[in-house]
C-alpha positions in Angstrom: -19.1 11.2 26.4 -15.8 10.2 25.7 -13.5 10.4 28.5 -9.7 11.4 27.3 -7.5 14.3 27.8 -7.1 16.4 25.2 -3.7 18.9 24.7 -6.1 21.7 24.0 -9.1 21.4 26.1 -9.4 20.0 29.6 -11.4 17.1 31.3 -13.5 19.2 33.2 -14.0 21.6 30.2 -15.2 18.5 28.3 -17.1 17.4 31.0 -18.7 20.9 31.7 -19.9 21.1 27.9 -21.2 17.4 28.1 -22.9 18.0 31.1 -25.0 20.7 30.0 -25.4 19.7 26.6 -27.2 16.5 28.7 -28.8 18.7 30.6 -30.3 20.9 28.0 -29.4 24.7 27.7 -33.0 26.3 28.6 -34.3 25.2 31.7 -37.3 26.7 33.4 -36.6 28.4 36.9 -38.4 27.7 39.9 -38.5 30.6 43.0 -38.6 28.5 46.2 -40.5 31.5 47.8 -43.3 31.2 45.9 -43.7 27.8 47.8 -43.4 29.6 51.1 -39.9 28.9 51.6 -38.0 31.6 53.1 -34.9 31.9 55.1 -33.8 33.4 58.5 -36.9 32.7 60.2 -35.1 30.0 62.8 -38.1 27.5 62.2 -37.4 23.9 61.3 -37.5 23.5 57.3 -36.6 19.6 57.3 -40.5 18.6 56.0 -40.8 21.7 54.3 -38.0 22.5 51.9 -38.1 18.7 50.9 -42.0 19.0 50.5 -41.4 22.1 48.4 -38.8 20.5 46.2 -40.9 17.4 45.2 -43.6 19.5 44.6 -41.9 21.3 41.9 -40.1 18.2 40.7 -43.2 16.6 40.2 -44.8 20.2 38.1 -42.0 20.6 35.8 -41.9 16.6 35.0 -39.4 14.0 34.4 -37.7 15.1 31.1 -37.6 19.3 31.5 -34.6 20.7 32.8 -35.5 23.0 35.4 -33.6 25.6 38.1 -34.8 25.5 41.9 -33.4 28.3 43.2 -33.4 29.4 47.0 -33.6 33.1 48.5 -30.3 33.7 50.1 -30.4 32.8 54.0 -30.2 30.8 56.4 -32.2 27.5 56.6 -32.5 25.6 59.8 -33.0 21.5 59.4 -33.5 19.8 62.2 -34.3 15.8 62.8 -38.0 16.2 63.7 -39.5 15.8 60.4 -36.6 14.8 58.4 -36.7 11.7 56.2 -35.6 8.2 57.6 -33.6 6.5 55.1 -31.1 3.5 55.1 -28.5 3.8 53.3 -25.7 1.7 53.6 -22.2 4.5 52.7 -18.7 3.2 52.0 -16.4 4.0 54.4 -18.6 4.7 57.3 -20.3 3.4 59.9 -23.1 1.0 58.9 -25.5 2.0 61.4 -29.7 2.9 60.0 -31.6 4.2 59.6 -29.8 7.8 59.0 -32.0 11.0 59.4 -31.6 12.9 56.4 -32.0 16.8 56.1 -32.8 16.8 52.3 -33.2 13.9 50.4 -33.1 14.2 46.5 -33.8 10.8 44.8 -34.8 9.8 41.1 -34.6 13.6 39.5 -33.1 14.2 36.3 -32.0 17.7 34.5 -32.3 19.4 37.8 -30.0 22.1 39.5 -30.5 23.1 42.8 -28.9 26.7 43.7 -28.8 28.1 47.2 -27.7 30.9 45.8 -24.8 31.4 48.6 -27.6 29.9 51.7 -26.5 28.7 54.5 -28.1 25.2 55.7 -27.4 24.7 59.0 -28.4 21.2 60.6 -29.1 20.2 64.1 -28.3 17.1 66.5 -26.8 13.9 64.5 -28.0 14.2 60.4 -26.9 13.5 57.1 -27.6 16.7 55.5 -27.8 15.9 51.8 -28.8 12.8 49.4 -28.6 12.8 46.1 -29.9 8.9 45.1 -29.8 7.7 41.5 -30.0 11.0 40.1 -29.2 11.9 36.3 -27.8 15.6 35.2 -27.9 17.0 38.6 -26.2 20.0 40.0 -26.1 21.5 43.3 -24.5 25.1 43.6 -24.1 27.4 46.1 -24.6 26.3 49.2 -22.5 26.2 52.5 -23.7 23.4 55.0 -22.7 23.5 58.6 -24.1 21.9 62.1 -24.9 24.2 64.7 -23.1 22.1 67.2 -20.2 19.3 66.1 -19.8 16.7 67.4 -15.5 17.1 67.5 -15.2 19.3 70.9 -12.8 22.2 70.9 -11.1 23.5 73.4 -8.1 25.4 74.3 -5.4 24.7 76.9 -5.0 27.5 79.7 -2.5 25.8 82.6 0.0 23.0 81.8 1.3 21.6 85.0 3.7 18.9 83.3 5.2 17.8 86.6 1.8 17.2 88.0 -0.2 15.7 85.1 -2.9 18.3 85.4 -4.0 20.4 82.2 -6.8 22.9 82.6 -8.9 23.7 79.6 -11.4 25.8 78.4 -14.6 24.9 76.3 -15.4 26.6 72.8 -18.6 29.4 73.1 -20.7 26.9 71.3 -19.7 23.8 73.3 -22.0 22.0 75.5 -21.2 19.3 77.9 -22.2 17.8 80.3 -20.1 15.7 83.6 -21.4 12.4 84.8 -19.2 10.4 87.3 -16.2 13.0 86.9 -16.3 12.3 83.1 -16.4 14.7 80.4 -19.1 14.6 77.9 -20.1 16.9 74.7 -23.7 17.3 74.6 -25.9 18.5 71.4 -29.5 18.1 70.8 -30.2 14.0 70.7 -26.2 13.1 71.2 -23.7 13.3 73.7 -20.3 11.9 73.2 -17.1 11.0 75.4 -14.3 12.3 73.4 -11.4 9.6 73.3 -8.5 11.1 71.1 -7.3 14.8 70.0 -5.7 16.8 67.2 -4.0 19.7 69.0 -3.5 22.9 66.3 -1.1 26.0 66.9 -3.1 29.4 67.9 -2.3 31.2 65.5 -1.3 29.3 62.4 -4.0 26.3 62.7 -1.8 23.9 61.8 -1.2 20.3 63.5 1.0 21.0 66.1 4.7 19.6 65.4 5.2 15.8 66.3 1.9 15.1 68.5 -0.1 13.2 65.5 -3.4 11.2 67.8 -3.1 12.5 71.3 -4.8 11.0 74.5 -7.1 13.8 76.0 -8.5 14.7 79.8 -12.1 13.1 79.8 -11.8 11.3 82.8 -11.7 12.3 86.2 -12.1 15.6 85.2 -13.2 18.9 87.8 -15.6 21.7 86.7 -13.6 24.7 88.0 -16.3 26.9 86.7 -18.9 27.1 84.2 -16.4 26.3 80.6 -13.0 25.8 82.3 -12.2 21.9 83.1 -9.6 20.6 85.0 -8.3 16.6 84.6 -5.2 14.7 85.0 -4.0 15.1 81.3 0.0 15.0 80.8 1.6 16.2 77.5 4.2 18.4 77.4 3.5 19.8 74.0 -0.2 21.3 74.9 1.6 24.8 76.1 -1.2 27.3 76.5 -3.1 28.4 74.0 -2.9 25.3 71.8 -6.7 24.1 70.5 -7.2 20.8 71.1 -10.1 18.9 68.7 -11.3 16.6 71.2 -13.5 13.5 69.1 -14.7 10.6 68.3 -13.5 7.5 65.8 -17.6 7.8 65.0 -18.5 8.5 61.3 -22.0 7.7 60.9 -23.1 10.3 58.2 -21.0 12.3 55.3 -22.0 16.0 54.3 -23.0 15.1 51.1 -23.8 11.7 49.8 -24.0 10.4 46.1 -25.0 7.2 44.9 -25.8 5.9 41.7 -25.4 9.1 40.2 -24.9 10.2 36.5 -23.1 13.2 35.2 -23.5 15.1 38.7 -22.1 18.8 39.2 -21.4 20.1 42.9 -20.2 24.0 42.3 -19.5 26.5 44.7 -20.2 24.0 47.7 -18.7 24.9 51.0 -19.0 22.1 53.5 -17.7 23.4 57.1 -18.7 20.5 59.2 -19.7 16.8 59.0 -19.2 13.7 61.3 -18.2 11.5 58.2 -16.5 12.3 55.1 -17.1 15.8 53.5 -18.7 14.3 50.1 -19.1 10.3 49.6 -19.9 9.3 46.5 -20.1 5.5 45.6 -21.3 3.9 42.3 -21.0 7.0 40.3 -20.5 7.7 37.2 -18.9 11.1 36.3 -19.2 13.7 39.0 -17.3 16.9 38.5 -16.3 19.2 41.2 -15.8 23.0 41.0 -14.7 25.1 43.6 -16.1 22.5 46.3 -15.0 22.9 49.1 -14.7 21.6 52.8 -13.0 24.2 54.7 -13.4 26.9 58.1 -15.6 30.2 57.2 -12.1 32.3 56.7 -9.4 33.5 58.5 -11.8 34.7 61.5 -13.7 31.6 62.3 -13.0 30.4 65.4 -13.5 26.4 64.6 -10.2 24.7 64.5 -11.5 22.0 62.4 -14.1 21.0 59.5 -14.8 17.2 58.9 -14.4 14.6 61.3 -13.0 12.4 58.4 -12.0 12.7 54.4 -12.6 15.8 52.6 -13.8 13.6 49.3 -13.8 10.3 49.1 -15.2 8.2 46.0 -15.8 4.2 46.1 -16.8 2.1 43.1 -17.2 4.6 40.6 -16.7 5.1 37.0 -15.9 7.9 34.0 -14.4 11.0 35.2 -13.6 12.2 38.6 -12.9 16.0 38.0 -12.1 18.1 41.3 -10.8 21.5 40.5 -10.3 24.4 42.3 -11.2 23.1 45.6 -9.5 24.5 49.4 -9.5 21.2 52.2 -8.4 22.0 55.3 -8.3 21.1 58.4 -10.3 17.7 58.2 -9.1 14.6 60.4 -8.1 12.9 57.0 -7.5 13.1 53.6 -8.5 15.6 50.9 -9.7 12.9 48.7 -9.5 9.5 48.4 -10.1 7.2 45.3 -10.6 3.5 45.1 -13.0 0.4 44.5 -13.2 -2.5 46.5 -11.9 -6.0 46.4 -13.9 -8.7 46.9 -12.4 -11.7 49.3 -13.5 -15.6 47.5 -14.6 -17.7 50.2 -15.8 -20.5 47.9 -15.0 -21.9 44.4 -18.8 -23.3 43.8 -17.5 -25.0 40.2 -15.1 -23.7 37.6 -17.4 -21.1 36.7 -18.6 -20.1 39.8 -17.8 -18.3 43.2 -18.7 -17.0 46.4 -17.6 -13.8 47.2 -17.5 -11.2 50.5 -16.9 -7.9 51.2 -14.9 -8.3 54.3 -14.5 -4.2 56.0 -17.0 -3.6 58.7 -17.7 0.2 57.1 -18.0 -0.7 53.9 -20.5 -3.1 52.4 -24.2 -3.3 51.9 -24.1 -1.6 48.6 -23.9 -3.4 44.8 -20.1 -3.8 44.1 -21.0 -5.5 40.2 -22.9 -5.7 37.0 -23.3 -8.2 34.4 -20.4 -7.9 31.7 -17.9 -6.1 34.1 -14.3 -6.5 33.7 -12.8 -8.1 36.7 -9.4 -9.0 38.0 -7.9 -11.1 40.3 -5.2 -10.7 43.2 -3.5 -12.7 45.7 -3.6 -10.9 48.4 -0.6 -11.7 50.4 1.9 -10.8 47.9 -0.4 -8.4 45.9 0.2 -9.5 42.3 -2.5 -9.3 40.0 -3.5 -12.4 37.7 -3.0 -11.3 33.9 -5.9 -13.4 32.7 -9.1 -10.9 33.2 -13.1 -12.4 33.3 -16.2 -10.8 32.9 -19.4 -11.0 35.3 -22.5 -13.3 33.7 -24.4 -12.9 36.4 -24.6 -12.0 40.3 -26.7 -12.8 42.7 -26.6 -11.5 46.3 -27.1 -14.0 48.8 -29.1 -13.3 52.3 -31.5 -14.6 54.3 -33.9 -11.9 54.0 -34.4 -8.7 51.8 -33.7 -6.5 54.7 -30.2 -7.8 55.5 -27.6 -5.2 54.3 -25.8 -6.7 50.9 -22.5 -8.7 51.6 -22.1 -11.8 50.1 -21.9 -12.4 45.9 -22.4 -15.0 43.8 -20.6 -14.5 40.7 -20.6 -16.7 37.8 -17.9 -16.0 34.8 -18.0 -15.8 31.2 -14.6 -17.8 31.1 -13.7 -20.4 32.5 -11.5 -19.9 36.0 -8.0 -20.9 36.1 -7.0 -23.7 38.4 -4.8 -21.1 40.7 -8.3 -19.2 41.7 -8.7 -21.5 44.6 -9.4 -20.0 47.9 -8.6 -23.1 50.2 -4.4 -22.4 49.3 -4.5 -18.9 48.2 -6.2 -15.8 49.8 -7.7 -14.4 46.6 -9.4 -10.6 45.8 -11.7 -9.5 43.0 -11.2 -6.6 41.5 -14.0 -4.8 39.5 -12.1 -2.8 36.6 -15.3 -1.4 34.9 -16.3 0.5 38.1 -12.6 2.3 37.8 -12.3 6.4 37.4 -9.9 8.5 35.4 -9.5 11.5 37.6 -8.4 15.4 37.1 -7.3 17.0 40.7 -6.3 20.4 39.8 -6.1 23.8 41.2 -6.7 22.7 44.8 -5.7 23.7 47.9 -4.6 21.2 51.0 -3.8 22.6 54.3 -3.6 21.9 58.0 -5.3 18.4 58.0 -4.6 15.1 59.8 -3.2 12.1 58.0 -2.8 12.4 54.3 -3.0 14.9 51.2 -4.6 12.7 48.6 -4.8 9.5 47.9 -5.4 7.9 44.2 -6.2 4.1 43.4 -6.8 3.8 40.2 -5.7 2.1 36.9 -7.0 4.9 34.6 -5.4 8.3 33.6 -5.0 10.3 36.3 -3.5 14.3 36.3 -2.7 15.7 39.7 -1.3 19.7 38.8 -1.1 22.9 40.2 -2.0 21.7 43.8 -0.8 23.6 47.0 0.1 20.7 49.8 0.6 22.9 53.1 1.6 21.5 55.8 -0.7 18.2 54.8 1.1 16.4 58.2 1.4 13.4 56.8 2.2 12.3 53.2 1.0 15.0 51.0 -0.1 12.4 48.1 -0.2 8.3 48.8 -0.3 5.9 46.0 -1.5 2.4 47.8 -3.9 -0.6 47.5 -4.5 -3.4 50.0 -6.3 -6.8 49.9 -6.2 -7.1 53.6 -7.0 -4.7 55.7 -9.6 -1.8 54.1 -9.3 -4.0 50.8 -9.4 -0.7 48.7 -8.3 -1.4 44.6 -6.3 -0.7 43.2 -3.1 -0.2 40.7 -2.2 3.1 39.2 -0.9 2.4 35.8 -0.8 6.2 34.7 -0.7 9.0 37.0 1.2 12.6 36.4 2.0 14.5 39.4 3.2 17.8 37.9 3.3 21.7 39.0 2.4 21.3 42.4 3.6 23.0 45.3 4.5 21.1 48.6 5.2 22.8 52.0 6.3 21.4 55.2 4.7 17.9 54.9 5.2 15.4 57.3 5.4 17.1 60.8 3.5 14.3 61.9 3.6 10.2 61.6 0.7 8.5 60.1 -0.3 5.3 58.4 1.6 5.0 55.3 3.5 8.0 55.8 7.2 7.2 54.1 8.0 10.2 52.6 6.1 13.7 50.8 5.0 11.5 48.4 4.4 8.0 49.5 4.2 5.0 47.1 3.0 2.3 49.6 0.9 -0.7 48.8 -0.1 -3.0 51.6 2.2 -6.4 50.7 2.7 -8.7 53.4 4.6 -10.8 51.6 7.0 -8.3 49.8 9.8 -11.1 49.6 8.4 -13.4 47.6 6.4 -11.0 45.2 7.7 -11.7 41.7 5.3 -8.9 40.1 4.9 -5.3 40.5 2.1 -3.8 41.9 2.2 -0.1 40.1 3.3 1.2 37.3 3.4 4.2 35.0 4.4 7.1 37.6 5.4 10.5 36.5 6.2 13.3 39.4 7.5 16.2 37.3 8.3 20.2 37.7 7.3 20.2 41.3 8.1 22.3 44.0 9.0 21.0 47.7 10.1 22.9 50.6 10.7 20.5 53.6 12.6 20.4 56.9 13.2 16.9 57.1 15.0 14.5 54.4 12.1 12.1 52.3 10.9 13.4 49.7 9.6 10.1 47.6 9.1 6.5 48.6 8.0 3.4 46.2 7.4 0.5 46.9 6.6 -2.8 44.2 7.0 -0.3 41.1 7.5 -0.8 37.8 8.5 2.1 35.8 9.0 5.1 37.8 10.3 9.2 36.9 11.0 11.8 39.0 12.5 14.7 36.9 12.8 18.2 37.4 11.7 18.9 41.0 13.1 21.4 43.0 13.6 21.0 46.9 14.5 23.8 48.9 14.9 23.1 52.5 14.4 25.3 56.1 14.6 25.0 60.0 11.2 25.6 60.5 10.9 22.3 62.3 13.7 19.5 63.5 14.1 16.4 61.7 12.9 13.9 63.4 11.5 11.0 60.4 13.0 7.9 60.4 13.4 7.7 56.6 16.8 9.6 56.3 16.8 9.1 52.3 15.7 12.0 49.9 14.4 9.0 47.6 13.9 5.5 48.8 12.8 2.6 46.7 12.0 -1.5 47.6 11.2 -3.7 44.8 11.2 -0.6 41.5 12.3 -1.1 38.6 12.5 0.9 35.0 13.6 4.2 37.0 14.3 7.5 35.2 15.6 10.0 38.2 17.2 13.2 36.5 17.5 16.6 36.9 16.2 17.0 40.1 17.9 19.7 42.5 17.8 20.6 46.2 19.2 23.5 47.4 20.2 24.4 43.8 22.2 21.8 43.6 21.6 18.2 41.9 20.1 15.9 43.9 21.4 13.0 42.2 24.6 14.2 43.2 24.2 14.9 46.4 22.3 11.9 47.4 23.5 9.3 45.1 24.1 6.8 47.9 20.6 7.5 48.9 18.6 6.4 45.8 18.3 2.7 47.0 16.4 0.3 44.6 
């Protein structure tokens, strides 16, 4: 398939006529109850429904497209029974082996429909894998834990002089107190919560200016069964604010995909997971409709979905499509797009080098192939060498087979330049063949911790016809860094059109500058003679905010902002320390016109406040 963006059609229209023209058009379907799988009996289906599926894999054979369909119900997976797999997922925690609920590895032409089941998982799981899998959908399912792991909890007394806040426990909370401290129990965990996210009552949205708050774990009295006393002070927990109380843990997503090829993930509804929503690493195309990771409606009594990102795609490649999506109230972002750089720790010769992935939640996997595009970047000031190389080989050096994958060597078609020398430079690879073009439309972000979206990537990228309420943080962050979580890369052509932003920023994050935040990691910003991004259009969108910044950019080259309007409210005090609409360091090529705010232009009402 081509990947390009056509005036008439859409990417995921493309994509949704490619996939099931790969696919093929007449597949045979399969009844899961004629396997003896059935729901709502409260049995443990772990062996069973993975026993079933193979089963009919292996009957229909390798090249048929076929249907597995589900009886709508509930199906119970529990750890007993489940599959043991290590798998090493970007952006988590590196611990194995993980216990998975379903495990769907090395199918092709295969859709699985749950036909609107729930799968509900028990104890500490990843709930579905879907390994180096070709043509594969999965529709219609919601997946959800009986017990989280985040414990909620809602503030009854609020003695601020004293210190004391009592609090009571969720229905479907279990704990357990050991030396006056407060733990939350499930079946094969328990788990001292260490930080909060406190949420209004009634609304569900991050409370005003708390961001990460301490929470009473310690020292803590039972006052009766569900209602906890401990030496807690915060002023702004009045009574009746919920209280997430959790974990930095994220040992498992909701759904993992690696190695996949032209996957489809329709009418998913993920309401709880201790990692990410969705990871998907090494990919290439995956298109998302109407996925979503989000509370069971207005009436559910959760505060919360995932204990991380909604989405979050590493290293992958062809079209990203996410449409039509609601994220809210996760502890992160709604999705998240990157590779990963590489740190050299060795020139072996001018052909040759020693490579490392360098985060502690992300390695262990493949990060190259041979004839990959690369790049290369110094890290401290974040410029990007214009001479690009390709991979001849790579070789992954261990001691033994079972250690997880992070060292490379790589050997180059070309020759490397003198300056690639990491004894006076700190130097990152960057893979550009393993880089997505993305379409994020129709979605809705509410209520979540941290950030809106996040997009690193130097291919064509559309972001329209979003809702951003009350996102917290930055509703849509444009970064990079070589230093830290060394995620790639550039943007070189992103739209940002149509959307709607409300009430961002009520809280302070990482990288939150202003609505939208352009903010690559550059230590060195002084002596940076390059420009990190480039190609950035934010057009006919629609911002209603309470406090001044609406756009920051940072190491820019060629930057528009035309035809927003900003309408402002009281709804919350200012209180951000960026008091410009529009702020700019190191951006060049600007074109910032007919922009209003309050009906009136902003460029003439803030003229002293466009700094470049």
């Amino acid at each position: 398939m081509k990947h390009w963006f056509s005036k008439n059609m859409s990417v995921a229209m493309l994509a949704f006529i490619s996939f099931q023209a790969q696919a093929g058009s007449t597949p045979k379907v399969y009844d899961l109850t004629k396997y003896g799988i059935v729901p709502n009996t409260g049995q443990n289906s772990s062996a069973t429904i993975q026993q079933a599926i193979q089963k009919v894999v292996t009957e229909a054979g390798k090249t048929n497209p076929i249907v597995i369909k589900f009886k709508k119900g509930r199906y119970d997976f529990h750890a007993e029974g489940a599959q043991k797999k290590v798998y090493y997922i970007s952006n988590h925690d590196q611990d194995n082996p993980k216990t998975v609920g379903l495990a769907l590895e090395h199918m092709d032409n295969v859709t699985i429909d749950g036909q609107g089941s729930d799968f509900i998982f028990h104890g500490r799981m990843l709930p579905i894998s879907l390994i180096e899998n070709q043509n594969v959908s999965l529709k219609n399912i919601h997946i959800d834990f009986e017990q989280p792991q985040i414990c909620q909890v809602k503030i009854l007394e609020n003695d601020v002089a004293a210190g004391v806040i009592t609090y009571q426990t969720a229905p479907w909370v279990t704990y357990a107190i050991k030396d006056s401290t407060f733990y939350n129990t499930g079946e094969g965990w328990e788990m001292k919560p260490t930080s909060g996210i406190a949420f209004e009552e009634k609304t569900k949205h991050i409370v005003y200016n708390t961001s990460d708050i301490s929470v009473g774990t310690s020292r803590v009295t039972e006052v009766s069964k569900g209602i906890i006393k401990a030496p807690w002070k915060n002023e702004k927990l009045i009574p009746g604010t919920v209280v997430a109380m959790r974990s930095w843990h994220r040992p498992n997503p909701g759904i993992f995909v690696h190695k996949g090829k032209n996957t489809r993930l329709e009418n998913i509804s993920v309401h709880y997971s201790e990692g990410m929503g969705l990871l998907a690493q090494l990919t290439e195309d995956i298109y998302l409709e109407k996925f979503n990771v989000s509370m069971r409606g207005k009436n559910d009594p959760r505060y919360f979905t995932a204990q991380a990102d909604a989405t979050h795609f590493s290293g992958c490649k062809g079209v990203i499509v996410s449409n039509n999506g609601l994220y809210e109230n996760m502890m992160d972002d709604a999705i998240n797009i990157h590779g990963t750089y590489l740190k050299i720790i060795k020139k072996i010769d001018d052909h040759t080098l020693l490579a490392r992935y360098m985060q502690e939640q992300s390695f262990g996997f493949d990060w190259g192939y041979v004839g990959d595009s690369v790049q290369f970047i110094q890290s401290k000031t974040m410029e990007l060498w214009d001479n690009k190389n390709s991979i001849q080989t790579i070789k992954v050096i261990r001691e033994k087979e079972s250690d997880p994958i992070m060292d490379f060597e790589i050997k180059f078609s070309k020759a490397l330049d003198a300056y690639i020398d990491p004894t006076q430079l700190d130097i990152g690879i960057e893979n550009l063949t393993w880089t997505p073009a993305v379409e994020f439309k129709g979605n809705t972000v509410r209520n979540n911790r941290a950030r809106g979206a996040l997009f690193s990537t130097p291919q064509k990228t559309v972001v329209e016809n979003n809702l951003f309420d009350h996102t917290s943080g930055t509703a849509i962050l444009l970064c990079g860094d070589s230093n830290g979580w060394y995620e790639t890369g550039s943007c070189r052509d992103i739209t940002i059109k149509n959307n709607k932003f409300i009430n961002a920023l009520t809280n302070m994050f990482q990288f939150t500058n202003a609505v939208i935040s352009i903010y690559p990691e550059i230590p060195d910003l002084k002596n940076q003679k390059k420009y990190f991004h480039s190609g950035i259009k934010i057009e006919n969108n629609y911002f209603e905010t309470f406090d001044k910044p609406i756009l920051y950019a940072k190491s820019v080259d060629g930057i528009t902002f035309r035809n927003n309007k900003i309408k402002t409210n009281k709804e919350y005090p200012a209180f951000h320390w960026n008091k410009n609409a529009i702020l700019f360091e190191r951006v060049v090529n600007t074109d910032i016109d007919n922009n209003t705010i309050d009906g009136k232009p902003l460029e003439q009402a803030f003229h002293a406040e466009i700094k470049k």
